[in-house]
Biopython code that builds the backbone (N, CA, C, O; Angstrom):
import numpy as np
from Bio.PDB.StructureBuilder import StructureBuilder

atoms = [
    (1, "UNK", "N", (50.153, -1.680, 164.368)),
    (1, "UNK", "CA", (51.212, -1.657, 165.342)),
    (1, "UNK", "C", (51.313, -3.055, 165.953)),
    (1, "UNK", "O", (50.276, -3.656, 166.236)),
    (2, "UNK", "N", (52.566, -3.624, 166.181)),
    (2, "UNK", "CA", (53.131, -4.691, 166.528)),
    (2, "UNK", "C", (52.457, -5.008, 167.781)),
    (2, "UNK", "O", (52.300, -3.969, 168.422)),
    (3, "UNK", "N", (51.810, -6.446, 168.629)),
    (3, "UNK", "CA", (52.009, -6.557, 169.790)),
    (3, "UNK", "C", (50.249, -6.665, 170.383)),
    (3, "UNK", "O", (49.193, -6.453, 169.788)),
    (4, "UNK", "N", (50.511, -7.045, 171.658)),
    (4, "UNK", "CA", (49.138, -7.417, 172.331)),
    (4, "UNK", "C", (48.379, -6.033, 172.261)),
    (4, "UNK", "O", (48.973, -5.037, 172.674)),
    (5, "UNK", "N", (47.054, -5.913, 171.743)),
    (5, "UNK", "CA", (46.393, -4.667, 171.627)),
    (5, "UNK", "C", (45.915, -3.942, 173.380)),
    (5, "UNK", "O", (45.491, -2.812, 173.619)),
    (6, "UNK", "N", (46.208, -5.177, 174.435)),
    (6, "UNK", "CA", (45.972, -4.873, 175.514)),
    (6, "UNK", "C", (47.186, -4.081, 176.139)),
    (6, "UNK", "O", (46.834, -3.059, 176.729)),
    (7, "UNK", "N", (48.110, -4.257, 176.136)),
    (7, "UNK", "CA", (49.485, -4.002, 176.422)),
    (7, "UNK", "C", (49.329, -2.565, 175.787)),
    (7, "UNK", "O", (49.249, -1.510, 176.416)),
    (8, "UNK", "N", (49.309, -2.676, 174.871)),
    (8, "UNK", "CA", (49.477, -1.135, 173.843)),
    (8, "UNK", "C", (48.484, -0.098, 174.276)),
    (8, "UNK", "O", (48.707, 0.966, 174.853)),
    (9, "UNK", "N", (47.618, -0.491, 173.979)),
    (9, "UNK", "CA", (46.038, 0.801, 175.609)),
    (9, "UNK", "C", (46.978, 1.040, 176.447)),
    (9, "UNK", "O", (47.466, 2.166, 176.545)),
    (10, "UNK", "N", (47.411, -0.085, 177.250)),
    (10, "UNK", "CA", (47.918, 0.669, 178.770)),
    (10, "UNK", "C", (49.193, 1.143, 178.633)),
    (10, "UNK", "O", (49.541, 1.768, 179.634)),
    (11, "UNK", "N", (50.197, 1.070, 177.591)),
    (11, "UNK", "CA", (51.213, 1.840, 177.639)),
    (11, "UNK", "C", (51.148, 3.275, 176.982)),
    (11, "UNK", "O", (51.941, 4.177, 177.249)),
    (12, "UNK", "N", (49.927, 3.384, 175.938)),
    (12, "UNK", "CA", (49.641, 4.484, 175.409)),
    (12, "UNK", "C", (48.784, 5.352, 176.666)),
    (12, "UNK", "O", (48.968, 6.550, 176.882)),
    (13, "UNK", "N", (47.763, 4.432, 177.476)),
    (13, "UNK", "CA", (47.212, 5.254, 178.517)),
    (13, "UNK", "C", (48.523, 5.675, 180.041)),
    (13, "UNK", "O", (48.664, 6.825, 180.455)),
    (14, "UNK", "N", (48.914, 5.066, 180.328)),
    (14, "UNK", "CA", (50.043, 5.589, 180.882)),
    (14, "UNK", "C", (50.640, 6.582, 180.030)),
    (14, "UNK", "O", (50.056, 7.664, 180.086)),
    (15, "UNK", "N", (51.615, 6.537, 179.269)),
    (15, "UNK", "CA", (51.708, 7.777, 178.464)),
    (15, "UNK", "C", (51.411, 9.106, 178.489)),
    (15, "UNK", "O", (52.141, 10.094, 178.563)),
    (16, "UNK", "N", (49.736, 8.929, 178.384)),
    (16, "UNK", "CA", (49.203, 9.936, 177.944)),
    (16, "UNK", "C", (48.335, 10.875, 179.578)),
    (16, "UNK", "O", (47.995, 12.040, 179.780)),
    (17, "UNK", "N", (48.296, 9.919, 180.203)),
    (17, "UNK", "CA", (48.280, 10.006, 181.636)),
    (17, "UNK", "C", (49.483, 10.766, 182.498)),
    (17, "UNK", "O", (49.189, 11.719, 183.220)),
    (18, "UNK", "N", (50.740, 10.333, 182.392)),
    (18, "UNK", "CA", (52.301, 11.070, 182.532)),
    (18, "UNK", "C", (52.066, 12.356, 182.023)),
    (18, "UNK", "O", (52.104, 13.403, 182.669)),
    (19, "UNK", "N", (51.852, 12.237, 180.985)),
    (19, "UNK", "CA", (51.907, 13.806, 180.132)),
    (19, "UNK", "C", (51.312, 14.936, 180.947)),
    (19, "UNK", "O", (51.814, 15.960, 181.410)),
    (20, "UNK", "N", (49.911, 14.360, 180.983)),
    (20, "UNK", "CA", (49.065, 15.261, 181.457)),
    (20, "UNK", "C", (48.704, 15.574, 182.536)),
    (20, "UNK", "O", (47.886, 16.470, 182.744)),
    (21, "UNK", "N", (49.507, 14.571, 183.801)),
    (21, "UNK", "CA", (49.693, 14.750, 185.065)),
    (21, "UNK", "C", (50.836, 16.179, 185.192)),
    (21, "UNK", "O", (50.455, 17.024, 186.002)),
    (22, "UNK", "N", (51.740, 16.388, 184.698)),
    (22, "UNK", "CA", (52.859, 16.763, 184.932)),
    (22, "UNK", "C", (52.266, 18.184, 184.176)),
    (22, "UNK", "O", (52.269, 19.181, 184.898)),
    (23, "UNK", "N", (51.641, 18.388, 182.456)),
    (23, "UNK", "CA", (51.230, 19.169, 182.600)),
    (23, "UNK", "C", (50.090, 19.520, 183.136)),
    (23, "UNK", "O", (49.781, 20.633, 182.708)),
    (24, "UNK", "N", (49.519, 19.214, 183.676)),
    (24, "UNK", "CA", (48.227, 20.066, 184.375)),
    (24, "UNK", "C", (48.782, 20.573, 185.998)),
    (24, "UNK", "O", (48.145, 21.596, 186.250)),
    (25, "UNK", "N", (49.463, 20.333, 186.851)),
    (25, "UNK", "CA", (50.339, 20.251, 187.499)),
    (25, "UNK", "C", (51.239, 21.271, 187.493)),
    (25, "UNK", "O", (51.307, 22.051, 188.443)),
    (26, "UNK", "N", (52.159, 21.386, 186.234)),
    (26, "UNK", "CA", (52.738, 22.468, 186.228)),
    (26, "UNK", "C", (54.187, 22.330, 186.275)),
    (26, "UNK", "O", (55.045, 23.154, 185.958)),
    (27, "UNK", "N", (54.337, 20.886, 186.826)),
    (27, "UNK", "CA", (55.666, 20.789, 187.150)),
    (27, "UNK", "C", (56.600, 20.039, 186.047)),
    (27, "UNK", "O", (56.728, 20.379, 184.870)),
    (28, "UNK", "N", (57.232, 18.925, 186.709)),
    (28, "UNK", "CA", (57.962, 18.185, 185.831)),
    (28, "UNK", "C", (59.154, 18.524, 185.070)),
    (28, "UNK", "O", (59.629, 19.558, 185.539)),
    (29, "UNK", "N", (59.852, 18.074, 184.070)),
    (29, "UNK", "CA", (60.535, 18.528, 182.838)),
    (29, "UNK", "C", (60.668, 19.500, 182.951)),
    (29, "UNK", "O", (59.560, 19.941, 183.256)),
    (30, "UNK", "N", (61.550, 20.497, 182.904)),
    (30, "UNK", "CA", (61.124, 22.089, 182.812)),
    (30, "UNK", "C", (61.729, 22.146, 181.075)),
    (30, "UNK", "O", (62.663, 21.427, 180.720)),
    (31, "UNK", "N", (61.065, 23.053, 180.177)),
    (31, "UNK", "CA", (60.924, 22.905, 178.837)),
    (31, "UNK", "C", (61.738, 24.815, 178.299)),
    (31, "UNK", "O", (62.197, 25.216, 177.229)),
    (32, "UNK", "N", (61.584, 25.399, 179.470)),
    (32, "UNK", "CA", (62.119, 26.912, 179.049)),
    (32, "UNK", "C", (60.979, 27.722, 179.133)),
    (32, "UNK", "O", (61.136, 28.917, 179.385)),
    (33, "UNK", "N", (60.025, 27.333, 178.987)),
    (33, "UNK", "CA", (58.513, 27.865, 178.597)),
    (33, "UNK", "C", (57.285, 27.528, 179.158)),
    (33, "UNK", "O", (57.212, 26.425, 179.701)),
    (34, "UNK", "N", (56.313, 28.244, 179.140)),
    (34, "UNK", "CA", (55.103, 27.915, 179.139)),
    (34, "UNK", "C", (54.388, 26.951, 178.387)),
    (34, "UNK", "O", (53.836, 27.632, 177.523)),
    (35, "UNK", "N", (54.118, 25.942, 178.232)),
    (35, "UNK", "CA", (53.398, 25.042, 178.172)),
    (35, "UNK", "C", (51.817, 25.053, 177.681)),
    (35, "UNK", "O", (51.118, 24.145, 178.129)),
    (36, "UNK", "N", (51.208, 26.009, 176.797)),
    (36, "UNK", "CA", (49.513, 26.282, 176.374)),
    (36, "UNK", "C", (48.799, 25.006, 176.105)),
    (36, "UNK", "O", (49.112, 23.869, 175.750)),
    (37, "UNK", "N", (47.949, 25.512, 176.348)),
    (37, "UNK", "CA", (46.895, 24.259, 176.775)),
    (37, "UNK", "C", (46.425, 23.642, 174.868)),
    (37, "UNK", "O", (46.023, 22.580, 174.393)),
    (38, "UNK", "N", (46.759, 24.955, 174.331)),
    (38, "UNK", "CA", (46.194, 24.191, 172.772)),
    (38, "UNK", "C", (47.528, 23.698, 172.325)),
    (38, "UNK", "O", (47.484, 23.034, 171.289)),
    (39, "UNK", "N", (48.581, 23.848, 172.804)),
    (39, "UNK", "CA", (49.736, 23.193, 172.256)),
    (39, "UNK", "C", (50.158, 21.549, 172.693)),
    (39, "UNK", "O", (50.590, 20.544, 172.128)),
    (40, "UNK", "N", (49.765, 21.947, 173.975)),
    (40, "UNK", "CA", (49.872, 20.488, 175.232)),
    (40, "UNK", "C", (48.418, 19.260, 174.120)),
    (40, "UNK", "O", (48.457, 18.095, 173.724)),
    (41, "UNK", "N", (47.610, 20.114, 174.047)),
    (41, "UNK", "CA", (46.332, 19.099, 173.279)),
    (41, "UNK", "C", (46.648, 18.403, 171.605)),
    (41, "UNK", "O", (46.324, 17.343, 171.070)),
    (42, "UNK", "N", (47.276, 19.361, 171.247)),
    (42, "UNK", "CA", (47.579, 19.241, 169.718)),
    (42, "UNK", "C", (49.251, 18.396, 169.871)),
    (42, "UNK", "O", (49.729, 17.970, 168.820)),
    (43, "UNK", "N", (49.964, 18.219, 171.030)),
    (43, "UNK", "CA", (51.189, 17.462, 170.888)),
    (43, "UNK", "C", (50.708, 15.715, 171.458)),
    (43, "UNK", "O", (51.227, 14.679, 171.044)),
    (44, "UNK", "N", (49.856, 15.796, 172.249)),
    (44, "UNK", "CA", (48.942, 14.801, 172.678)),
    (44, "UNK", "C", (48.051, 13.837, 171.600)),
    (44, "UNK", "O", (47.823, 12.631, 171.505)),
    (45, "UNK", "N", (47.712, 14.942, 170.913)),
    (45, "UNK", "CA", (46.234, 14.544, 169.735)),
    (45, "UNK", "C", (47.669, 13.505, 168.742)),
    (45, "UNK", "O", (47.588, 12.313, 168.449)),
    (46, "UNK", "N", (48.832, 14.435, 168.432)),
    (46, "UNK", "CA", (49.551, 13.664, 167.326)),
    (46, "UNK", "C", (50.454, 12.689, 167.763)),
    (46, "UNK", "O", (50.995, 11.775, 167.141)),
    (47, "UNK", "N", (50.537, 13.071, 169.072)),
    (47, "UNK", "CA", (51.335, 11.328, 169.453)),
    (47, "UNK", "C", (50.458, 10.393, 168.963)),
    (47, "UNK", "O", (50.678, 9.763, 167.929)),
    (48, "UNK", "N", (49.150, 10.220, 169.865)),
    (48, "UNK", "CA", (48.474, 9.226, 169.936)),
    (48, "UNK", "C", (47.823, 8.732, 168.185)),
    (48, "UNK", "O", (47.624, 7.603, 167.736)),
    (49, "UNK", "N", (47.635, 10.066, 167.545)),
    (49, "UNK", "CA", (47.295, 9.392, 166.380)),
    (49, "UNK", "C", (48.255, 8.831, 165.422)),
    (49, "UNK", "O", (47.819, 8.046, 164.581)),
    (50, "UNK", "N", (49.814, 9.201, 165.439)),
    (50, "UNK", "CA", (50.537, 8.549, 164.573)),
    (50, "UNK", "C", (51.308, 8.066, 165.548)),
    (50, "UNK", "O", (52.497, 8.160, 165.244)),
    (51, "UNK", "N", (51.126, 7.597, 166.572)),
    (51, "UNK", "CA", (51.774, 6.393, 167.110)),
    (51, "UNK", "C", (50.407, 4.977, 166.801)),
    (51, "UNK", "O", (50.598, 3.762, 166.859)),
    (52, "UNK", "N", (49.439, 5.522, 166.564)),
    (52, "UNK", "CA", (48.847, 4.381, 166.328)),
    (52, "UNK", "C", (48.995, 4.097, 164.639)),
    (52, "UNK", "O", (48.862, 2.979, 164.142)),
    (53, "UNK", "N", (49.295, 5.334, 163.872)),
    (53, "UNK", "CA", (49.056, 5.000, 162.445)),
    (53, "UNK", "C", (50.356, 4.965, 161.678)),
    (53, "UNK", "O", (50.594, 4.298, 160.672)),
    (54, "UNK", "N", (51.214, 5.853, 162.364)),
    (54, "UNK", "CA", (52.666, 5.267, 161.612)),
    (54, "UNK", "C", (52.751, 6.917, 161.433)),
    (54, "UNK", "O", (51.809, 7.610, 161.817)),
    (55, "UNK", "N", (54.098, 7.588, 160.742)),
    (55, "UNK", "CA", (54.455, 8.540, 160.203)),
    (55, "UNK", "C", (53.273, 9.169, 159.126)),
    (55, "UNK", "O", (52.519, 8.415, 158.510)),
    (56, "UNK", "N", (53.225, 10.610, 158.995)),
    (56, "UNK", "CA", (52.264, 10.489, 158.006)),
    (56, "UNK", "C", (53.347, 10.539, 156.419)),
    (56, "UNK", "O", (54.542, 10.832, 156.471)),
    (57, "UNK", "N", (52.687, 10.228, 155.241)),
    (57, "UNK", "CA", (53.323, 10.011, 154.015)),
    (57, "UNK", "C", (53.654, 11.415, 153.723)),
    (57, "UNK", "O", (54.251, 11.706, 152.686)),
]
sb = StructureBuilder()
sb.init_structure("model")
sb.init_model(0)
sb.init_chain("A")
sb.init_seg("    ")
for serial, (resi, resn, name, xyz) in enumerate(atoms, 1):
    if name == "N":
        sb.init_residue(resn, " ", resi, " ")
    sb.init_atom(name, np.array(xyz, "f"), 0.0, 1.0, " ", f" {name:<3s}", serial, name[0])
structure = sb.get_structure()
């Protein structure tokens, strides 16, 4: 991924920080639904891993 590897931590940790403020919280976005904690982890787990690795093939 393009760019200062320092920059990229803190925009991925912000990110992932937002997310999980809002869901743990409860609030935020309203989505229609409930929000499960293995769904919230597993949409989290695949940002962060194919935003660092690209699309998978």
């Amino acid at each position: 991924m393009p760019g200062d590897p320092a920059v990229l931590a803190s925009a991925f940790n912000t990110l992932l920080e937002g997310f999980c403020a809002v869901w743990a919280a409860g609030g935020g976005e309203p989505i229609g639904r409930i929000l499960g904690d293995d769904e919230a982890i597993d949409t989290l787990t695949g940002l962060l891993r194919h935003g660092l690795t690209g699309p998978r093939p």
